[in-house]
Each structure stands twice: as structure tokens, then as C-alpha cells.
MARTOR-114229 format. One record per residue (C-alpha): residue in three letters; x, y, z. Coordinates in pm, whole numbers. Example, Ala and Ser with C-alpha at 12.3 -4.5 7.8 and 13.67 -1.06 7.14 Angstrom:
MARTOR-114229
 code      x      y      z
  ALA   1230   -450    780
  SER   1367   -106    714
END
This chain:
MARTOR-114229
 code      x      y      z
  UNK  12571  11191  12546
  UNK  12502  10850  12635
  UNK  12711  10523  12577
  UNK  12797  10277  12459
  UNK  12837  10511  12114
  UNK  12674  10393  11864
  UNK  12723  10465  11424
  UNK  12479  10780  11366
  UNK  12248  10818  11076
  UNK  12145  11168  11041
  UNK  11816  11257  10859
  UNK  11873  11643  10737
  UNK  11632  11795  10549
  UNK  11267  11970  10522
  UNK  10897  11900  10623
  UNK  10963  11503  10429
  UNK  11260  11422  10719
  UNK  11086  11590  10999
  UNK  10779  11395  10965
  UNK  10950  11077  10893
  UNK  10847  10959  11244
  UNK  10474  11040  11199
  UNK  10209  10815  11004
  UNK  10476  10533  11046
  UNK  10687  10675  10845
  UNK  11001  10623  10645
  UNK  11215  10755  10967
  UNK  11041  10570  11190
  UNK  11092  10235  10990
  UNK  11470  10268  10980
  UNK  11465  10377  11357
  UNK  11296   9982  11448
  UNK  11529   9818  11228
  UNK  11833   9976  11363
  UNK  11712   9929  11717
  UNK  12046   9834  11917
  UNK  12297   9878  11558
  UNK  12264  10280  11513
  UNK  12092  10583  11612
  UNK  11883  10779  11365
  UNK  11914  11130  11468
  UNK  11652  11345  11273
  UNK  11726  11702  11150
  UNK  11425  11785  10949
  UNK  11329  12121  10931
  UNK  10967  12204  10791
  UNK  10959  12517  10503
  UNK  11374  12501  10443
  UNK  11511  12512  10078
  UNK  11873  12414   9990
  UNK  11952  12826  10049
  UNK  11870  12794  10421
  UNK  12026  12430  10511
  UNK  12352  12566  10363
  UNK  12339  12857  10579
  UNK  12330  12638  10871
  UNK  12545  12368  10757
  UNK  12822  12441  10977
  UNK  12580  12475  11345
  UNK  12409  12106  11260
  UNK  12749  11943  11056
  UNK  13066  12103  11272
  UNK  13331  11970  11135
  UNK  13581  12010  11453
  UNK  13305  11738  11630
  UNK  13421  11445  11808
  UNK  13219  11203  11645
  UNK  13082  11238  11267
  UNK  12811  11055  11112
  UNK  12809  10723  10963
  UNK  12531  10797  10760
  UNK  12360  11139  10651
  UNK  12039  11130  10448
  UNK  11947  11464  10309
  UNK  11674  11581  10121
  UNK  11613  11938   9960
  UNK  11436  11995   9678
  UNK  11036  12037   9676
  UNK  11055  12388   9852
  UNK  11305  12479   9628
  UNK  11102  12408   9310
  UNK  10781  12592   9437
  UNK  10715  12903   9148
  UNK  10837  13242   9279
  UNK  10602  13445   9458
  UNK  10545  13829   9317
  UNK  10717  13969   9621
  UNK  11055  13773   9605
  UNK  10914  13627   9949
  UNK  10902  13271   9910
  UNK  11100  12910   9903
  UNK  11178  12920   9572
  UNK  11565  12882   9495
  UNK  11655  12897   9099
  UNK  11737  12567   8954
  UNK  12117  12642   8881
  UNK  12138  12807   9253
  UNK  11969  12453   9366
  UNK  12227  12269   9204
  UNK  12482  12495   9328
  UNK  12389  12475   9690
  UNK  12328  12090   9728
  UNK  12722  12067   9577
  UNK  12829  12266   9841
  UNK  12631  12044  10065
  UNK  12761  11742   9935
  UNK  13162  11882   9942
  UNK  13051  11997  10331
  UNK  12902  11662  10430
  UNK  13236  11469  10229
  UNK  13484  11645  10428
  UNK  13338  11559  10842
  UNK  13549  11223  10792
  UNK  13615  10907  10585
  UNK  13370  10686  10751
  UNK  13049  10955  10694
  UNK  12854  10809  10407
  UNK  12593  10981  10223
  UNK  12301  10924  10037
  UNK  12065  11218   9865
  UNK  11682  11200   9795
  UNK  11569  11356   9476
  UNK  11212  11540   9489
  UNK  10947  11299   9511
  UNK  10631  11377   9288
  UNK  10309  11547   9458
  UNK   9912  11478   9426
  UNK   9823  11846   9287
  UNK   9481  11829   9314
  UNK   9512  11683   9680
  UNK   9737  11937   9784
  UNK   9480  12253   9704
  UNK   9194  12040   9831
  UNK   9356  12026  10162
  UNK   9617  12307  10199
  UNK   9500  12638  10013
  UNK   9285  12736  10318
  UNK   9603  12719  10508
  UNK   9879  12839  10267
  UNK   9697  13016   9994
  UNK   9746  12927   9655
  UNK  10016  12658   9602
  UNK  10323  12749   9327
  UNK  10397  12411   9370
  UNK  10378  12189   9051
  UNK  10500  11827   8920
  UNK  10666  11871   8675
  UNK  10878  12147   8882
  UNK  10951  11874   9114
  UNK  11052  11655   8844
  UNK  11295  11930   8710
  UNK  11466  11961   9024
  UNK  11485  11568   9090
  UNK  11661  11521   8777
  UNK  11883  11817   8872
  UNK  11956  11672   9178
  UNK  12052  11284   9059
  UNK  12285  11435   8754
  UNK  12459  11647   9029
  UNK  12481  11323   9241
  UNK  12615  11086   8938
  UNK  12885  11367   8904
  UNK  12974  11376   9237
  UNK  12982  10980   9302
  UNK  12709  11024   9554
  UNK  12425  10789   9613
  UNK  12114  10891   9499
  UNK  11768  10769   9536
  UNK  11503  10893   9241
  UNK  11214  10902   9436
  UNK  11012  11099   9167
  UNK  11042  10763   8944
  UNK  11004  10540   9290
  UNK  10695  10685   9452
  UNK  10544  10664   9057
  UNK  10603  10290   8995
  UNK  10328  10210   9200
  UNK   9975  10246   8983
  UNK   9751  10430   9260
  UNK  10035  10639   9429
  UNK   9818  10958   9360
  UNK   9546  10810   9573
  UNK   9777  10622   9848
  UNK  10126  10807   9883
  UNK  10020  11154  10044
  UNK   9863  11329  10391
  UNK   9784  11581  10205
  UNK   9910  11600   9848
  UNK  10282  11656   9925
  UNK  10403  11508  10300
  UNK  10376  11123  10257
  UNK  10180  10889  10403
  UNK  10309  10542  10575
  UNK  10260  10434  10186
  UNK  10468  10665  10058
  UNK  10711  10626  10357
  UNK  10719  10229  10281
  UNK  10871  10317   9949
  UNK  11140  10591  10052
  UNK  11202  10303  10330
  UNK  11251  10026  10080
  UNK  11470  10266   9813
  UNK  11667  10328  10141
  UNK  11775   9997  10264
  UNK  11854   9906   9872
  UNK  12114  10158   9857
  UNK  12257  10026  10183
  UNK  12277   9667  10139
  UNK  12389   9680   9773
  UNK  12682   9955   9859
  UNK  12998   9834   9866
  UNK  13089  10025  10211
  UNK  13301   9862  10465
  UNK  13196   9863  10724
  UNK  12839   9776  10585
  UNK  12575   9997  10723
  UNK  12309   9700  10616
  UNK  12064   9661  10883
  UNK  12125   9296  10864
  UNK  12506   9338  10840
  UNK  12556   9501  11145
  UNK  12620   9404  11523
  UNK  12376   9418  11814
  UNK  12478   9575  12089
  UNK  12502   9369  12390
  UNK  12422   9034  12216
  UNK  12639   8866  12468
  UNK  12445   8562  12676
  UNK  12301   8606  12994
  UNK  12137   8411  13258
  UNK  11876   8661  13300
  UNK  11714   8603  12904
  UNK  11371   8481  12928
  UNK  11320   8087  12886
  UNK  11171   8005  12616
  UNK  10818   7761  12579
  UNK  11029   7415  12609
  UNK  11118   7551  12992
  UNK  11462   7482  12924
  UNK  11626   7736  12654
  UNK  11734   8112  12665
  UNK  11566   8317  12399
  UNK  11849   8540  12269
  UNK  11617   8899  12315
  UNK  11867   9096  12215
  UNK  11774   8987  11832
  UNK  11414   8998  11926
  UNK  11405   9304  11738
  UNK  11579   9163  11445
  UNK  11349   8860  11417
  UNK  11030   9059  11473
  UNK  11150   9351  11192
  UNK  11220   9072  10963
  UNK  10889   8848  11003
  UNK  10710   9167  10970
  UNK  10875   9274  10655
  UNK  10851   8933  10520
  UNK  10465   8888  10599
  UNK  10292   9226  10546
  UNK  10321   9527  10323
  UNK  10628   9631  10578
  UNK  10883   9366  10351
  UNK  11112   9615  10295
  UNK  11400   9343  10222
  UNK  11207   9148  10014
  UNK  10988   9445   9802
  UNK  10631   9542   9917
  UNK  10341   9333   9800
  UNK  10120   9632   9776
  UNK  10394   9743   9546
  UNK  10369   9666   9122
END
């Protein structure tokens, strides 16, 4: 463990949170923006269902730990809607056994501590014809469908609006944009950084608009060691600091501002 401790965002979930760091993705983003406010811990495991991540709950989410989560992001849902396989050997959890399992998620997560926040990702849609292009020599054929995913992402957001847990329909979010079939995917289900821009920008919605104190808005929050020192740069006049410890701050938000990266402001590649 190393200090000063910072608030913790936890990523849990399948193959979608433990690629968020590749292809500039949606973990990744949140990682540069919370440079010096929080740590993003990721706990994506590839090929888990909601049946598996509840088995484990306890070893990644001890409740006797010393320091719980401000944040925990989880995602479950697109393994769980793949068709069953003829031999029972598969991902596939039942919808009402899906529904059952992210509750017990949810209670688990709600009880670490009053300050651990959490926000659930519904199943986003997939490219169909993408994903057998590029994964049936691998995997075989695919039981994988959209409108199974869509099932299960509307499963999941009811279960969150009875709960009172934030929820983020990324089936509906991923399709607002008029060529996501040809621009969201790797490879018909993981996402690309175009996809990833849009799970980014749902993300950072949720947290400035939630009424949380303390706010875990990337803006909102303090920089650690933002204190002035004699050893800051000086800046092009020869005479004044510049404050580097909001360099990253100022460079995330010109970024988001001026390319397809405005996550604050909406993405211009976005309709």
C-alpha cells in the first residue's frame, strides 16, 4: 500500500472492464482524469457471468477491509445472456437467476460502508455480423444475440430503479450514435476507443449530476499535493510558477473540449 490514500474506484466486471485500459478505453479515460484525485483499481475478469462474480464477491469485496471503495463500477450481463450451450457448459445464467445474482451483488457492494457508491452498466448492444466475422474461428459458433443483450439490460436497469442504484443504459447509449455498428466494436462485442468514449461520457454524467457528498466529480475533487512550491517550472514570461499539479486537469479538459475526447461537454462525433 502506498500513501497518501487516495478515494478508490473499483472497475468489477468481465472482458468490457478488463479491457477498459486497451484501445484507449473507457478505463483508461477515467484513470487520466482522476490522475492525483482517485485511483481506479480494475477488477475485470474476461468470460465471468453474474454466477461466478458472486462466488467471489467476498475474496475481491471483504467486508472486514480497512479501507472500502468510494466508487465501484460493475458490469455483468453479456456473458450471461449468451443462449445455452447443449451440454449445460457455457456462460449462460437464466434471466431471473441474472436478476437474482446482481441483487445480491448490489446488497454485498451496499453494505462495505456508507461512503462506497455504486453505479451498474446494463449490457451494451453487439455488431452480430462482426462478431462471427472475427471470432467463430476462435470460439465456434456465437449464442450470443442482440436482442438477448437487450433483455438482460432492461433486466438489469428495472432491478437498479428498484434498488435506488445508479444505472447507466448503455444498450440505448452505445445506439444513439447512427454508425455505432461500424465504429463501437474490436470485434463485434469488446469496444473500441469509440465505444469506450461513450461508456466514458455516460460515466462522468452520473457522477457530476449525483447528489453525493462528497462529490466524486472529476472536477469537484482535490488534487493531491496542489500546495505551491519553489521548485514548479516558470512559466514563458520568466517570472511565474506554473501550478503542474493541475497540469493534468487543464490538459484533460482542453482535450475534452477540442477533440472527440469532450467528455464534459458531449462528443462531437456523437448525434
Amino acid at each position: 500500500m502506498v500513501g497518501p490514500v487516495r478515494p478508490q474506484f473499483v472497475l468489477f466486471g468481465s472482458s468490457i472492464v478488463e479491457f477498459s485500459y486497451s484501445d484507449e478505453g473507457w478505463g483508461a479515460i477515467l484513470a487520466n482524469l482522476y490522475a492525483r484525485k482517485a485511483d481506479i483499481v480494475l477488477r475485470g475478469y474476461a468470460g465471468w457471468n453474474s454466477r461466478r462474480a458472486l462466488q467471489n464477491l467476498d475474496k475481491i469485496f471483504p467486508k472486514d477491509a480497512t479501507d472500502q471503495p468510494s466508487l465501484i463500477i460493475v458490469y455483468f450481463g453479456g456473458n450471461d445472456s449468451m443462449h445455452p450451450h447443449p451440454s449445460g457448459l457455457s456462460p449462460h445464467v437464466p434471466l431471473q437467476e441474472y436478476i437474482e445474482n446482481m441483487k445480491k451483488i448490489a446488497i454485498h457492494l451496499k453494505s462495505l460502508s456508507k461512503k462506497t457508491r455504486i453505479i451498474f452498466l446494463s449490457s451494451p448492444p453487439i455488431n452480430e455480423v462482426q462478431m462471427h466475422e472475427t471470432l467463430s474461428d476462435l470460439l465456434g459458433p456465437l449464442r450470443r444475440t442482440n436482442e438477448a443483450c437487450r433483455t438482460y439490460s432492461e433486466a438489469c436497469l428495472e432491478l437498479c430503479r428498484e434498488m435506488n442504484v445508479k444505472a447507466i443504459d448503455l444498450w440505448s447509449a452505445l445506439r444513439q450514435r447512427h454508425d455505432w455498428l461500424d465504429v463501437c466494436f474490436t470485434d463485434g462485442i469488446h469496444l473500441s476507443n469509440e465505444g469506450s468514449k461513450i461508456v466514458a461520457k455516460e460515466i462522468l454524467k452520473v457522477l457530476r449530476e449525483a447528489d453525493w457528498e462528497p462529490s466524486l466529480d472529476w472536477k469537484s475533487m482535490p488534487v493531491e499535493f496542489a500546495e505551491d512550491s519553489p521548485y514548479e517550472p516558470i512559466g514563458a514570461d520568466e517570472n511565474t510558477h506554473i501550478d503542474v499539479s493541475n497540469w493534468n486537469n487543464i490538459q484533460g479538459k482542453s482535450q475534452l473540449e477540442m477533440s472527440n475526447c469532450a467528455l464534459t461537454k458531449g462528443f462531437s462525433s456523437v448525434d
